[in-house]
N, C-alpha and C positions, 0 to 999 in steps of 0.2 A: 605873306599869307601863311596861317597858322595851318598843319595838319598832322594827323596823326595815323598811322602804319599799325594792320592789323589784320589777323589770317583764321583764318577756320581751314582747319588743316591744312595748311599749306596753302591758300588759296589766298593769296594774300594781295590788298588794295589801300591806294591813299584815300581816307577820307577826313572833307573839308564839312566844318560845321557851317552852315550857310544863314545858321541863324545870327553870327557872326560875324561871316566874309561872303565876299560878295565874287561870284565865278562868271567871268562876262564871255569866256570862248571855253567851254570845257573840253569840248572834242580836241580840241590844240593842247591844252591841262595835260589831257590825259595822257596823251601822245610823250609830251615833256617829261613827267613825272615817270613812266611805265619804264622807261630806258634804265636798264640796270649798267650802263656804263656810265651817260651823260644827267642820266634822272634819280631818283631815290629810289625807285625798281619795284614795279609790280603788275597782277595781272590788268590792272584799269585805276580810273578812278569812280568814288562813291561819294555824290554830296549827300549831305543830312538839310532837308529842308521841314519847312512849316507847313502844315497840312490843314485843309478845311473839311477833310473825313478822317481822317484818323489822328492820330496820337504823334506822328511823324509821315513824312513822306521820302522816298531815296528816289534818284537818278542815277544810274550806272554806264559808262563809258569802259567801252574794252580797250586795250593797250594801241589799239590802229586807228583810236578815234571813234568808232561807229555806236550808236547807243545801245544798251541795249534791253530786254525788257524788264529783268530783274536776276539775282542774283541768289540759291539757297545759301550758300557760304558769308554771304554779306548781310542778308536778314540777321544771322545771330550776333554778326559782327556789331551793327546799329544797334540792336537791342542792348550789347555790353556797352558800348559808348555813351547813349543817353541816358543809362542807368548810373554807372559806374563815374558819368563829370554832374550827377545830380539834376539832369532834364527832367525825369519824371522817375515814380515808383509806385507806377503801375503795373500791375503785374497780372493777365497777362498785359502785351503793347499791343498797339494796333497799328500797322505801316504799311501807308500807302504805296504801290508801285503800280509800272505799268501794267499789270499783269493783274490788277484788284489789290484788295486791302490785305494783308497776310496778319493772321493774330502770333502772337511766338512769346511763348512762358519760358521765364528767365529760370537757374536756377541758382544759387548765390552761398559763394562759402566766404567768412568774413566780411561780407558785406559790397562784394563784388561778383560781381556775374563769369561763371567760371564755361558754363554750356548753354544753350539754350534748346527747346521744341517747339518747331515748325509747324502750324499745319496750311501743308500747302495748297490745302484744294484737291479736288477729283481730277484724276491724271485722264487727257482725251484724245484718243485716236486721230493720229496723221493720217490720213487715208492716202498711200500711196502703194504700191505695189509690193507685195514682200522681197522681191529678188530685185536687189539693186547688181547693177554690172556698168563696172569703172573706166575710163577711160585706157587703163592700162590692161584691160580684159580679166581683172582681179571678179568676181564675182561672191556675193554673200546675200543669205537671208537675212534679210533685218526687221525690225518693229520699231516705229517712228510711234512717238510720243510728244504731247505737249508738257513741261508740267508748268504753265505758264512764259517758257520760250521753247523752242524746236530742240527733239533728238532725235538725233536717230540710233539705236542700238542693233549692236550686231553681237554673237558669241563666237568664240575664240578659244583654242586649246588653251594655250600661254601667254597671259597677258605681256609679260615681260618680252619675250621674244619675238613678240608682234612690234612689226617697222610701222610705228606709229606714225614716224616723222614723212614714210612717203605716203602712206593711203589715208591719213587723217585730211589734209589737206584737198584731196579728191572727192573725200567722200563732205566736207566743208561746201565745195562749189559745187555738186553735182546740178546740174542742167533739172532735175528734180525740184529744187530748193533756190530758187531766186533770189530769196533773200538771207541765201546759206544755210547753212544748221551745226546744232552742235553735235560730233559724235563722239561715242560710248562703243568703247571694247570689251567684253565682259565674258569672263571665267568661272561657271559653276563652282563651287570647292563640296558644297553641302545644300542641303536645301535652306538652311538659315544664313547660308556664305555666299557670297562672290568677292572676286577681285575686278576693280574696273580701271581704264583707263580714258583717258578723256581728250579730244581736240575739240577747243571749244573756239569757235567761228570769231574771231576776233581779235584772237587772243595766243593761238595756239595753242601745245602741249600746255593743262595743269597741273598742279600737283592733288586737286582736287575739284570735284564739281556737285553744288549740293540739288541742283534741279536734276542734273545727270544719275545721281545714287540714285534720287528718284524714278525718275523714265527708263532705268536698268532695272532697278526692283518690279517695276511694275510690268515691263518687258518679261521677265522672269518668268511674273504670278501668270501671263499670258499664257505664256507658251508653256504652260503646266511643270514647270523646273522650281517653284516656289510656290507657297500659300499666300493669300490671305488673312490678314487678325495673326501673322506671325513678323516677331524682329526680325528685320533680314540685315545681317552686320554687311556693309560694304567695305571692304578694304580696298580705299586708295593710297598713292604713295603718299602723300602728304596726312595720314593716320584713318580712321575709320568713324561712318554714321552707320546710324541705326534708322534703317526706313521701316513704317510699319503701315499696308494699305488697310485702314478699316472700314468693313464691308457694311458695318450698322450705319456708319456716317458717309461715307464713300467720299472719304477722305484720306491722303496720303500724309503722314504725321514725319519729319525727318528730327531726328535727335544729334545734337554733335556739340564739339565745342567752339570757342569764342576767345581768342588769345589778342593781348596788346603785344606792339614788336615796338614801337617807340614813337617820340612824335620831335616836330621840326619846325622848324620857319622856311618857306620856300623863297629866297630870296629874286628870284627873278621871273615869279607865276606872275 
């Protein structure tokens, strides 16, 4: 089986062309592939399939197997894939996922797609409690966000010096969230800045999360620490998007880039 390794900041996934190859257990695929000892290593896998509403359709699988609803990091990443092996040169694309159709305008230096822009839709309130409190008596205000799969956002002095590794995982399975969620750590810098960091429900620690910039940006505009109809640079460790909420459209626009890392023969998917 053919596939090809590829990351939006750091956020990086094997995906299988399925117009091609054919994935008969994916949730096992994924599991296989995500092992960066015994696998080729990455956060999941993403098929590319054939769509009877849009221009493409994806399926995304996190590194533990579990589906999941879609992916802002892997939008850009499809759009550079089926441009860039000559699927289509439409501009914008249209890709179906669980989560609706997402449109995403390429941008193209040489005649390859080097970033793309998202729009992801109107970001909608989790209605749960603002003060979440952890099973380790850790306590925080947060803002749960959809932007087509679960966040939940919390602020934080120092992204960096925050033990991700023990309360991301807590705040993943809260008794809140049945069916988990992703969370977001996130450090004011300016009103056009944050830094965030990300446990995303499946997968663990990323290096980047493009629903996540999202549902922090908008967390942000909430809680009066950001505007509206402004770029808000996020800084994750794996490099920076540009989320921008438009309030004429009420729609969440994310900008980033779209890199290839290489491609393979899996010999024993």
């Amino acid at each position: 089986m053919n596939f090809t390794k590829m990351h939006g900041c750091g956020n990086d996934y094997i995906y299988i062309n399925c117009f091609e190859e054919a994935v008969e257990d994916p949730a096992a695929l994924a599991v296989q592939v995500s092992d960066r000892h015994f696998g080729v290593g990455s956060d999941g896998l993403v098929l590319i399939l054939p769509s009877s509403i849009a221009d493409f359709k994806m399926r995304i699988f996190n590194a533990d197997g579990s589906e999941a609803m879609m992916c802002g990091n892997a939008l850009r990443c499809i759009a550079k894939y089926v441009w860039d092996n000559g699927m289509t040169k439409k501009n914008p694309v249209a890709l179906e996922t669980l989560s609706g159709v997402k449109i995403i305008h390429v941008k193209l230096e040489q005649g390859s797609v080097v970033s793309a822009r998202v729009d992801m839709g109107a970001p909608a309130l989790i209605p749960v409690e603002q003060t979440l409190r952890l099973d380790d008596g850790t306590v925080f205000d947060v803002t749960c966000v959809s932007m087509g799969n679960p966040h939940c956002v919390a602020f934080v002095e120092d992204t960096e010096a925050f033990p991700l590794e023990r309360i991301g995982p807590r705040v993943e399975r809260h008794p809140w969230f049945p069916d988990r969620i992703n969370a977001e750590f996130v450090q004011l810098l300016c009103p056009t800045a944050i830094k965030m960091r990300v446990w995303e429900r499946g997968s663990g620690e990323t290096l980047a999360c493009g629903t996540g910039a999202c549902a922090s940006a908008v967390a942000c505009i909430l809680n009066g620490r950001c505007a509206k109809d402004t770029d808000i640079t996020v800084q994750l460790r794996g490099g920076d998007l540009v989320i921008r909420w438009d309030s004429a459209a009420d729609t969440v626009y994310m900008t980033g880039p779209a890199a290839f890392i290489c491609s393979g023969t899996l010999a024993n998917a």
